[in-house]
C-alpha positions as CSV (number, residue, x, y, z in Angstrom):
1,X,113.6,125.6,286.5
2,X,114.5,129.3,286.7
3,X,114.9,132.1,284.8
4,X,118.3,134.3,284.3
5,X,117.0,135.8,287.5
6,X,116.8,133.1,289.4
7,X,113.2,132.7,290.0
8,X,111.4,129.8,289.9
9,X,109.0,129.2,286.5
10,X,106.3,127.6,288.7
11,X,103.6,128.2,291.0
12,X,102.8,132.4,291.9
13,X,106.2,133.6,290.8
14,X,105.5,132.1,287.5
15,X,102.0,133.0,287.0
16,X,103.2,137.0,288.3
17,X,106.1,137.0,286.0
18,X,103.4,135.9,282.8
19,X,101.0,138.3,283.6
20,X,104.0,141.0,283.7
21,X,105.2,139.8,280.2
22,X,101.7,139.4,278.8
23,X,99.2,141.7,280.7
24,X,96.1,140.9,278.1
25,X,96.4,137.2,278.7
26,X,94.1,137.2,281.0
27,X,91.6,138.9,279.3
28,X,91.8,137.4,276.1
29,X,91.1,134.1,277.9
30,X,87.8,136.2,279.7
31,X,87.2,137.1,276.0
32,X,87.6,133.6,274.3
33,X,85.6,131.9,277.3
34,X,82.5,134.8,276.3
35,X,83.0,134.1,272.9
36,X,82.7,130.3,273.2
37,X,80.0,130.6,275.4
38,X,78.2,133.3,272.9
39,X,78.9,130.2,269.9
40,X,76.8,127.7,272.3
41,X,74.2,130.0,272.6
42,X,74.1,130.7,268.9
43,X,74.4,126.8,268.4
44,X,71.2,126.7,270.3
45,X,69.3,129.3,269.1
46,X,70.0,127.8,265.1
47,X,69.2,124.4,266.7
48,X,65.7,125.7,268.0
49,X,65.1,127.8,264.6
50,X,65.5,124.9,262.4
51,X,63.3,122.8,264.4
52,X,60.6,125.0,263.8
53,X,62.0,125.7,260.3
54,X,61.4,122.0,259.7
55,X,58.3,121.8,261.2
56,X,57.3,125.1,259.0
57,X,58.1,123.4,255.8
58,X,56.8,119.8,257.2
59,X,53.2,121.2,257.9
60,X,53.1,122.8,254.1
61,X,54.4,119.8,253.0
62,X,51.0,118.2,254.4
63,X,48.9,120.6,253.0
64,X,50.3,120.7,249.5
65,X,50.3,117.2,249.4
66,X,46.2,117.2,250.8
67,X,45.5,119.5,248.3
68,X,47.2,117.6,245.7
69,X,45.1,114.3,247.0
70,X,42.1,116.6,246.3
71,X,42.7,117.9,243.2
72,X,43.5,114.0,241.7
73,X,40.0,113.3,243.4
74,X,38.1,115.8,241.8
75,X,39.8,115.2,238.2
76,X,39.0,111.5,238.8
77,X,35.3,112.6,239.3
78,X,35.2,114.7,236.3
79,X,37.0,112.4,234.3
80,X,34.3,109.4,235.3
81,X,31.8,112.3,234.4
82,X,32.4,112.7,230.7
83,X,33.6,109.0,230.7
84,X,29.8,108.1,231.5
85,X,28.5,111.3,229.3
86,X,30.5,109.8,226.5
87,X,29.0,106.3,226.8
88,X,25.8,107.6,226.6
C-alpha cells in the first residue's frame, strides 16, 4: 500500500510519516505505559493496606470476642452467687 505520494505505509517510512502526522503519539504511549505501571503499584500498595487492614480488624475481633467470653464468665459467677445466697 501507498499513500497519494507514493510511499510505502509499512516499515520506517510508515512509522516517520505517523510520527510527522501525530508527533505526541509517542509520548502519550510513554505516558499510558507510566500510568499503567503507577495503577500496579497502587493495586499493590491497596493489596498490602488491606492485608493489614484485615489483620487490624481480625486482632480486635479477638479481643472483643475474649472480653466478651469474660464478661459472660463473670455474670455466670455472680449469677451462681445470689443463686446460692438465695437458696440459703
Amino acid at each position: 500500500m501507498s499513500d497519494e505520494n507514493g510511499a510505502s505505509f509499512y516499515g520506517a517510512d510508515y512509522n516517520h510519516r505517523f510520527q510527522q502526522r501525530y508527533p505526541n503519539s509517542q509520548r502519550r504511549g510513554v505516558d499510558v505505559k507510566a500510568k499503567s505501571q503507577k495503577f500496579v503499584e497502587l493495586t499493590n500498595t491497596m493489596k498490602i493496606f488491606q492485608k493489614e487492614e484485615i489483620e487490624k480488624v481480625r486482632t480486635e475481633l479477638l479481643r472483643d470476642v475474649e472480653n466478651l467470653e469474660s464478661n459472660l464468665h463473670n455474670s455466670l459467677i455472680k449469677l451462681n452467687f445470689v443463686c446460692q445466697q438465695e437458696k440459703s
